[in-house]
RODO-790721 format. One record per residue: z, x, y of N, C-alpha, C, O in turn. Coordinates in steps of 0.001 Angstrom, whole numbers. Atoms other than C-alpha are relative to their C-alpha. Example, Ala and Ser with C-alpha at 12.3 -4.5 7.8 and 13.67 -1.06 7.14 Angstrom:
SITE:n_w:n_u:n_v:ca_w:ca_u:ca_v:c_w:c_u:c_v:o_w:o_u:o_v
SITE:0:890:-1190:7800:12300:-4500:0:900:1200:665:1936:1181
SITE:-60:-820:-1190:7140:13670:-1060:730:-770:1090:899:-261:2198
//
This chain:
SITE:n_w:n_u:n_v:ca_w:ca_u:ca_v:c_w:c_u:c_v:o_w:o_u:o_v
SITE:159:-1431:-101:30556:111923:98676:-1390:353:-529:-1929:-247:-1458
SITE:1403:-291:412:27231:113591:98405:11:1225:-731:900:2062:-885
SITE:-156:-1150:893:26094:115889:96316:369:1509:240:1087:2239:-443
SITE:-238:-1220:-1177:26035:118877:98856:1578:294:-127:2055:1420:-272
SITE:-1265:-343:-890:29719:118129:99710:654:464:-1567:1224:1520:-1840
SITE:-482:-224:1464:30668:118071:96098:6:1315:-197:1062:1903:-428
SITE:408:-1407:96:29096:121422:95870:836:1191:1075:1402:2242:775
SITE:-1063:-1144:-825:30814:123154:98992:1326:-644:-384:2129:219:-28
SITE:-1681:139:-67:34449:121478:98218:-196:777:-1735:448:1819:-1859
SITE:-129:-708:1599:33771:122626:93940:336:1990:704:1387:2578:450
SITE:444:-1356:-500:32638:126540:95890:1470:-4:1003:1857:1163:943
SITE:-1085:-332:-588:35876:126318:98100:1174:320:-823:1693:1432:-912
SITE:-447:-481:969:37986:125696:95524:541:835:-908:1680:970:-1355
SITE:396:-902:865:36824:128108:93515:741:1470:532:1479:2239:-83
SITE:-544:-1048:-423:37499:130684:96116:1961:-279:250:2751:575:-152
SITE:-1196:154:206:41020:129266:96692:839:506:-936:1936:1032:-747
SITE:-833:-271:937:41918:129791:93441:-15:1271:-42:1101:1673:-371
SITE:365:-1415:-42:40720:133413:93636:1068:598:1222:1566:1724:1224
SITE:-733:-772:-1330:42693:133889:97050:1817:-456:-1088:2514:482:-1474
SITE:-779:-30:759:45645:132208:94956:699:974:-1015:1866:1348:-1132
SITE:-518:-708:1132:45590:134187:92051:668:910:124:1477:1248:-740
SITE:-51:-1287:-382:46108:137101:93840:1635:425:419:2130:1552:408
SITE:-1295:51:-507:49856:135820:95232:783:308:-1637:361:389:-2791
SITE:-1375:31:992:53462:136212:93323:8:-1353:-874:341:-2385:-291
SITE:-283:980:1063:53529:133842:90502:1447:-1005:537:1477:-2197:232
SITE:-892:980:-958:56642:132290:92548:-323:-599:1141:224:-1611:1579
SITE:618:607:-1297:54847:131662:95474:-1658:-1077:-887:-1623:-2291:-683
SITE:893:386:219:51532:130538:93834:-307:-1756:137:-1434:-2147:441
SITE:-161:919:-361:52702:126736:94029:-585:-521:1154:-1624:-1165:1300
SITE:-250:157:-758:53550:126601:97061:-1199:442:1299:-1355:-102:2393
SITE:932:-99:-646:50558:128521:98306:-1419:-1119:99:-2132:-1669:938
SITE:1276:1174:352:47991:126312:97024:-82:-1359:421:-1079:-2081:427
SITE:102:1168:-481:49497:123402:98437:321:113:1571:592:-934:2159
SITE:546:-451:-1290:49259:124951:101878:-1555:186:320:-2007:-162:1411
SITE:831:-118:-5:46069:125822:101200:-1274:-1008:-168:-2439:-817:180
SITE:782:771:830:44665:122778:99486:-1104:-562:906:-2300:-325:740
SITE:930:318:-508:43228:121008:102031:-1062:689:991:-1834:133:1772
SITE:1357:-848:-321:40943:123559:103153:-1196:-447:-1496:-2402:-681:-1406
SITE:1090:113:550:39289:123001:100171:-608:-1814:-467:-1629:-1994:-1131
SITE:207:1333:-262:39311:118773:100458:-518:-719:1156:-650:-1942:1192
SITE:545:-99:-856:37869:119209:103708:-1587:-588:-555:-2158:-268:-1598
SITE:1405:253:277:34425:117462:103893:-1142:963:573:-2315:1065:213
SITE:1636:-956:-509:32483:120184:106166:806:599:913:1936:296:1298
SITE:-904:-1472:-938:33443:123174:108323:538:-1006:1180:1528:-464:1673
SITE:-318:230:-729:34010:120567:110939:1292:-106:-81:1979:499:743
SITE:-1022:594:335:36856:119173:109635:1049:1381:-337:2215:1244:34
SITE:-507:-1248:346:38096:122911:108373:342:609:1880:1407:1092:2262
SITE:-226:-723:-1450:37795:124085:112304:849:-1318:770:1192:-1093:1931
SITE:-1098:830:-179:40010:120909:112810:1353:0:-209:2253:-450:500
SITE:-1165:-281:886:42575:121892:110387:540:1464:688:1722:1560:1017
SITE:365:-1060:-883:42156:125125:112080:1009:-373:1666:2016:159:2134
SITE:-30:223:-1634:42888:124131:115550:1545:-534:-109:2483:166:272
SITE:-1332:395:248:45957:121764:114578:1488:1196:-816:2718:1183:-778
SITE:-878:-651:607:47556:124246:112685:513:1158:982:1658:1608:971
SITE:-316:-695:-1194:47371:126499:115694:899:-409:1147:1579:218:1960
SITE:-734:538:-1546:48798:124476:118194:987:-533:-771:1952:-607:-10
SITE:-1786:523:700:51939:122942:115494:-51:1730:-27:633:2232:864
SITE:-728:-1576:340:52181:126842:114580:57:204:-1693:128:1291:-2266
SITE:-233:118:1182:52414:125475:111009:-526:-898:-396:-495:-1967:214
SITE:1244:1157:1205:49987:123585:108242:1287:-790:-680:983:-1455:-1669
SITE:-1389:750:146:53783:122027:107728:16:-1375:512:157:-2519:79
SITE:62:1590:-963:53513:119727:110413:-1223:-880:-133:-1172:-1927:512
SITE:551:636:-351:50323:118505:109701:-350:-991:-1393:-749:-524:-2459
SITE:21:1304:1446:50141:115065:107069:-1536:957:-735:-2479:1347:-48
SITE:965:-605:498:47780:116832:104220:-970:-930:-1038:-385:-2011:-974
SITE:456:1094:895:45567:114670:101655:702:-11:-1228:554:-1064:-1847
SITE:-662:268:984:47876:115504:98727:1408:-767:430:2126:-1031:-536
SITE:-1032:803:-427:50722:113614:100627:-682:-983:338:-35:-1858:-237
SITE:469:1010:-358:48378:110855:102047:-469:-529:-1328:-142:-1707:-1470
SITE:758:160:1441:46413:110725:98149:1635:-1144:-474:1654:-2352:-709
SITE:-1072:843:815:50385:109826:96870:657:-965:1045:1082:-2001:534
SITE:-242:1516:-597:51435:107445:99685:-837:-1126:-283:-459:-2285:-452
SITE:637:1382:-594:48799:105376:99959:-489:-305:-1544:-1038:-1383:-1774
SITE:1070:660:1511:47477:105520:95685:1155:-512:-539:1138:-994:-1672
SITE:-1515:1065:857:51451:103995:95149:-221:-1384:842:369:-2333:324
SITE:230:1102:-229:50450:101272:97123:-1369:-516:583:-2004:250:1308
SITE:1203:657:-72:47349:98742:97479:-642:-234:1120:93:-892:1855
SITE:573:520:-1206:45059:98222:100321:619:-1311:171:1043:-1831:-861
SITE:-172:1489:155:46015:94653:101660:-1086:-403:1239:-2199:105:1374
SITE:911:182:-1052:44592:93074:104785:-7:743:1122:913:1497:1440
SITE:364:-1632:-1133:43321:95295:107602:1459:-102:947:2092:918:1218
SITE:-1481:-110:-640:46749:93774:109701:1137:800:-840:2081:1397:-322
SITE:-1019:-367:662:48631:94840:106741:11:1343:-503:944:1817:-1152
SITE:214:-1061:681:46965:98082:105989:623:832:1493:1031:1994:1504
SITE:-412:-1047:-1395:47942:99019:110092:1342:41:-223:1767:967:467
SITE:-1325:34:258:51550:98486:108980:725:745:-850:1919:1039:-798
SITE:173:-616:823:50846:100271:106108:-52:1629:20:486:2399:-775
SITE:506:-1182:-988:49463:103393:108286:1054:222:503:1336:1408:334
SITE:-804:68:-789:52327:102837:110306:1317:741:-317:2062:1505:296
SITE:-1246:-486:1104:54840:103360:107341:369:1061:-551:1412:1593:-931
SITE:117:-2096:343:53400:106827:106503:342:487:1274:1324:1228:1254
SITE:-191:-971:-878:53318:108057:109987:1930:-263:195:2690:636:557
SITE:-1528:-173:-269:57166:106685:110141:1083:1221:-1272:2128:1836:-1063
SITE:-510:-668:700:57886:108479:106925:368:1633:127:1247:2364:-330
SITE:590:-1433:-31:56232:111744:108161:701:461:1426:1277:1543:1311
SITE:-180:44:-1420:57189:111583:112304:964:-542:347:1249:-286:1517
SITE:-1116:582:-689:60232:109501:112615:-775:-1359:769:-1724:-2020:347
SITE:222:945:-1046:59878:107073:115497:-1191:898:756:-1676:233:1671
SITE:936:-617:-1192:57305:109558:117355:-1437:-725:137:-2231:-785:-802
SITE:959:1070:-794:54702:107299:119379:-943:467:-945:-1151:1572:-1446
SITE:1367:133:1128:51769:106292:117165:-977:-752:1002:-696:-1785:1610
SITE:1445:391:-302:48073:105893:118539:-1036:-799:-739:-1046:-797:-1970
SITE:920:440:1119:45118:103872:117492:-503:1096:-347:-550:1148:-1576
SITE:818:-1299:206:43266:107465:117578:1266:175:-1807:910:265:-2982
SITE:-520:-664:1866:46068:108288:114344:9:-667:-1053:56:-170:-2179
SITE:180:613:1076:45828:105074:112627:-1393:-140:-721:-1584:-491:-1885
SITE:1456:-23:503:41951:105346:112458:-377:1342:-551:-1340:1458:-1309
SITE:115:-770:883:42298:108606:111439:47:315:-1751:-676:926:-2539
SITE:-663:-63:1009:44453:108093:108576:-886:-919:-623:-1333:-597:-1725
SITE:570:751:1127:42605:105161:107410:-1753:402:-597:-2411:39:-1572
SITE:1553:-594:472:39060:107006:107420:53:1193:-1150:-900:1648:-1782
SITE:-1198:-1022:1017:41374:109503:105192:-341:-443:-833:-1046:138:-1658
SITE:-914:1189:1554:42278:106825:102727:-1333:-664:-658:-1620:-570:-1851
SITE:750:863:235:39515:104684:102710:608:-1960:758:-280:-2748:1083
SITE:-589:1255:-994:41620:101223:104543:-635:-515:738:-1264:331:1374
SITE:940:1034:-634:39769:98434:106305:1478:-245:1463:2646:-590:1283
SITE:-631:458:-955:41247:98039:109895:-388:-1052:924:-1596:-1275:1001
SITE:273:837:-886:41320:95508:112371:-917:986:1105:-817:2213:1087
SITE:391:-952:-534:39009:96627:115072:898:462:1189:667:1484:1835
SITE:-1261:-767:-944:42184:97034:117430:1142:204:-367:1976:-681:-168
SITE:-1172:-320:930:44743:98346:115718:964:297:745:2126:150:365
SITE:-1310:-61:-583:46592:99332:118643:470:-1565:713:1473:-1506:1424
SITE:-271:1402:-289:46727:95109:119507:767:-488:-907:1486:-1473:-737
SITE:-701:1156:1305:48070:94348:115893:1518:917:71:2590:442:-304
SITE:-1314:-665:-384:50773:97005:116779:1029:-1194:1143:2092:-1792:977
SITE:-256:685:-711:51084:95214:119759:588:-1341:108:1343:-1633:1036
SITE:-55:1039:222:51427:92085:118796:1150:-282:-1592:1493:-1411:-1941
SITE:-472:-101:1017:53397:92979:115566:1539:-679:229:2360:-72:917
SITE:-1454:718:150:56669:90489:115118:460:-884:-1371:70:-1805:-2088
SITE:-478:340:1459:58423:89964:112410:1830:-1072:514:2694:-570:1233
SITE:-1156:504:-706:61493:87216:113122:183:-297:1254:1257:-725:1677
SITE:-79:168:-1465:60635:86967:116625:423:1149:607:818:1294:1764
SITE:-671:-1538:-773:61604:90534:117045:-1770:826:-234:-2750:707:-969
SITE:1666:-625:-63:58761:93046:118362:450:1344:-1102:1565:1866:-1076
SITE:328:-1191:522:58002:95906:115992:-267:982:653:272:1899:34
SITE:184:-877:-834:57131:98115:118218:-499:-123:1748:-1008:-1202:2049
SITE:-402:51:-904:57157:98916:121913:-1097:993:948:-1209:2167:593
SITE:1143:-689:-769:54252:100196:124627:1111:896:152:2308:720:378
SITE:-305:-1269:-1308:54741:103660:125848:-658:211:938:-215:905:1853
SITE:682:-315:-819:52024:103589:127645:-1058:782:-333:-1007:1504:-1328
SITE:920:-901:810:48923:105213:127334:-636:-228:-1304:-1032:783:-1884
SITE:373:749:1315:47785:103384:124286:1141:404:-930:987:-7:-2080
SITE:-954:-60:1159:50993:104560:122422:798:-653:201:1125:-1140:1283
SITE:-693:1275:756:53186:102436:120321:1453:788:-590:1299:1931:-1019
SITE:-998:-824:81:56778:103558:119630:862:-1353:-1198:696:-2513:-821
SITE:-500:617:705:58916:101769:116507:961:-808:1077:1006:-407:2240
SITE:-1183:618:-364:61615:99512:117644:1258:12:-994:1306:111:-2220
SITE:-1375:-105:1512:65069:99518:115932:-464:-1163:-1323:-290:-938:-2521
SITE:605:877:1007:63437:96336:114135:-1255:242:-810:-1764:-338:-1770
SITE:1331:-462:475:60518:98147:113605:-165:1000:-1156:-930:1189:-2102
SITE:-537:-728:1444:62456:100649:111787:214:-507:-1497:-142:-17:-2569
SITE:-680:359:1000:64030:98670:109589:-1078:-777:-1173:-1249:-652:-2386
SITE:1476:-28:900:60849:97031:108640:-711:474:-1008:-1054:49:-2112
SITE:932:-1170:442:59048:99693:107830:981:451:-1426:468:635:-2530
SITE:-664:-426:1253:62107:100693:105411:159:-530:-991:139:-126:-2154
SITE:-183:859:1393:62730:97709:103769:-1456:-1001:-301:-1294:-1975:-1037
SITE:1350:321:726:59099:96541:103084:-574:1257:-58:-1765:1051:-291
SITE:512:-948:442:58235:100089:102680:-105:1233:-952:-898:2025:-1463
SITE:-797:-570:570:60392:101499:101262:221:1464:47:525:2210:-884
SITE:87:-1476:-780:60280:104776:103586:1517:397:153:2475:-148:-395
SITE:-1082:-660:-352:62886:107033:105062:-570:457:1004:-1700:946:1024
SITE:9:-938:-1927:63048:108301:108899:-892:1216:-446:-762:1594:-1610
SITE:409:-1144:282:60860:111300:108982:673:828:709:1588:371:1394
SITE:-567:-1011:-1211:61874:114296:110916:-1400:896:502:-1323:1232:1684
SITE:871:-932:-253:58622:116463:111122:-520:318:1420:597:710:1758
SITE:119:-391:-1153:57321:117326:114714:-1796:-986:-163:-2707:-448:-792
SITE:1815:243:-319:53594:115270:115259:-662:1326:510:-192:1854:1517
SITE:1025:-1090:-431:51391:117958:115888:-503:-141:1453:-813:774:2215
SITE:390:109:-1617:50475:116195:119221:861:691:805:519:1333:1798
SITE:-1494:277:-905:54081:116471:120463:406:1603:-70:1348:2067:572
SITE:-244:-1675:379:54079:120348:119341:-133:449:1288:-730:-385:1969
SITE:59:-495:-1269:54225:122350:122551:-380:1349:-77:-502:2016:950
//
């Protein structure tokens, strides 16, 4: 992070807390962690991103935020870039259920985090077998869809739970 960015995320912040203060002391929580990542945003781009997604889900609900990605991924360790896509994999199952996963979301998430990926992440999907059973399953279109084995995976080396949330893609 550069010094600049330091300076506009400290100055966002700042105003956050000011737009905060202003709510019901019962809501104030709850606002701020709607709000937050506006101010963890690295540059208006990323803000007119947050922006855009939140428009088309309808709700900053549906969309994975950095204080939920910060506590998935700082309870567990980078490993190897195959193991960090599995890793990626485990949040979006936590967050989305089974709903088809892209390389476009695992390279998102890991430019998020900080995570070293393979450079085809939708191949190590691809190729992902555990027991001779596939982990997951083309949809087509570069997306990758869990398998019932893929589930179970993910739960018991992840120690996740099904998500339910709506992907923001899949929002209509």
């Amino acid at each position: 992070m550069t010094e600049q960015e330091l300076i506009d995320r400290v100055k966002r912040l700042e105003r956050l807390n000011e737009i905060v203060r202003g709510f019901d002391p019962l809501i104030r929580a709850d606002a701020f962690k709607m709000l937050a990542p506006y101010a963890a945003a690295a540059n208006a781009a990323q803000i007119a991103n947050m922006d855009a997604r939140a428009e088309l889900a309808g709700t900053e609900d549906n969309c994975p935020d950095n204080a939920t990605l910060d506590t998935f991924f700082s309870k567990r360790g980078a490993g190897k870039p195959a193991e960090n896509v599995m890793l990626i994999c485990a949040y979006l199952y936590s967050e989305y259920g089974t709903s088809p996963i892209t390389a476009a979301d695992i390279n998102e998430i890991a430019k998020r985090v900080g995570l070293i990926l393979p450079t085809r992440a939708d191949m190590t999907m691809a190729q992902a077998r555990r027991d001779g059973k596939a982990l997951f399953r083309s949809e087509g279109e570069g997306k990758y869809r869990c398998t019932v084995y893929g589930e179970s995976f993910l739960t018991e080396n992840f120690n996740v739970t099904k998500g339910r949330k709506a992907k923001p893609s899949e929002v209509q």
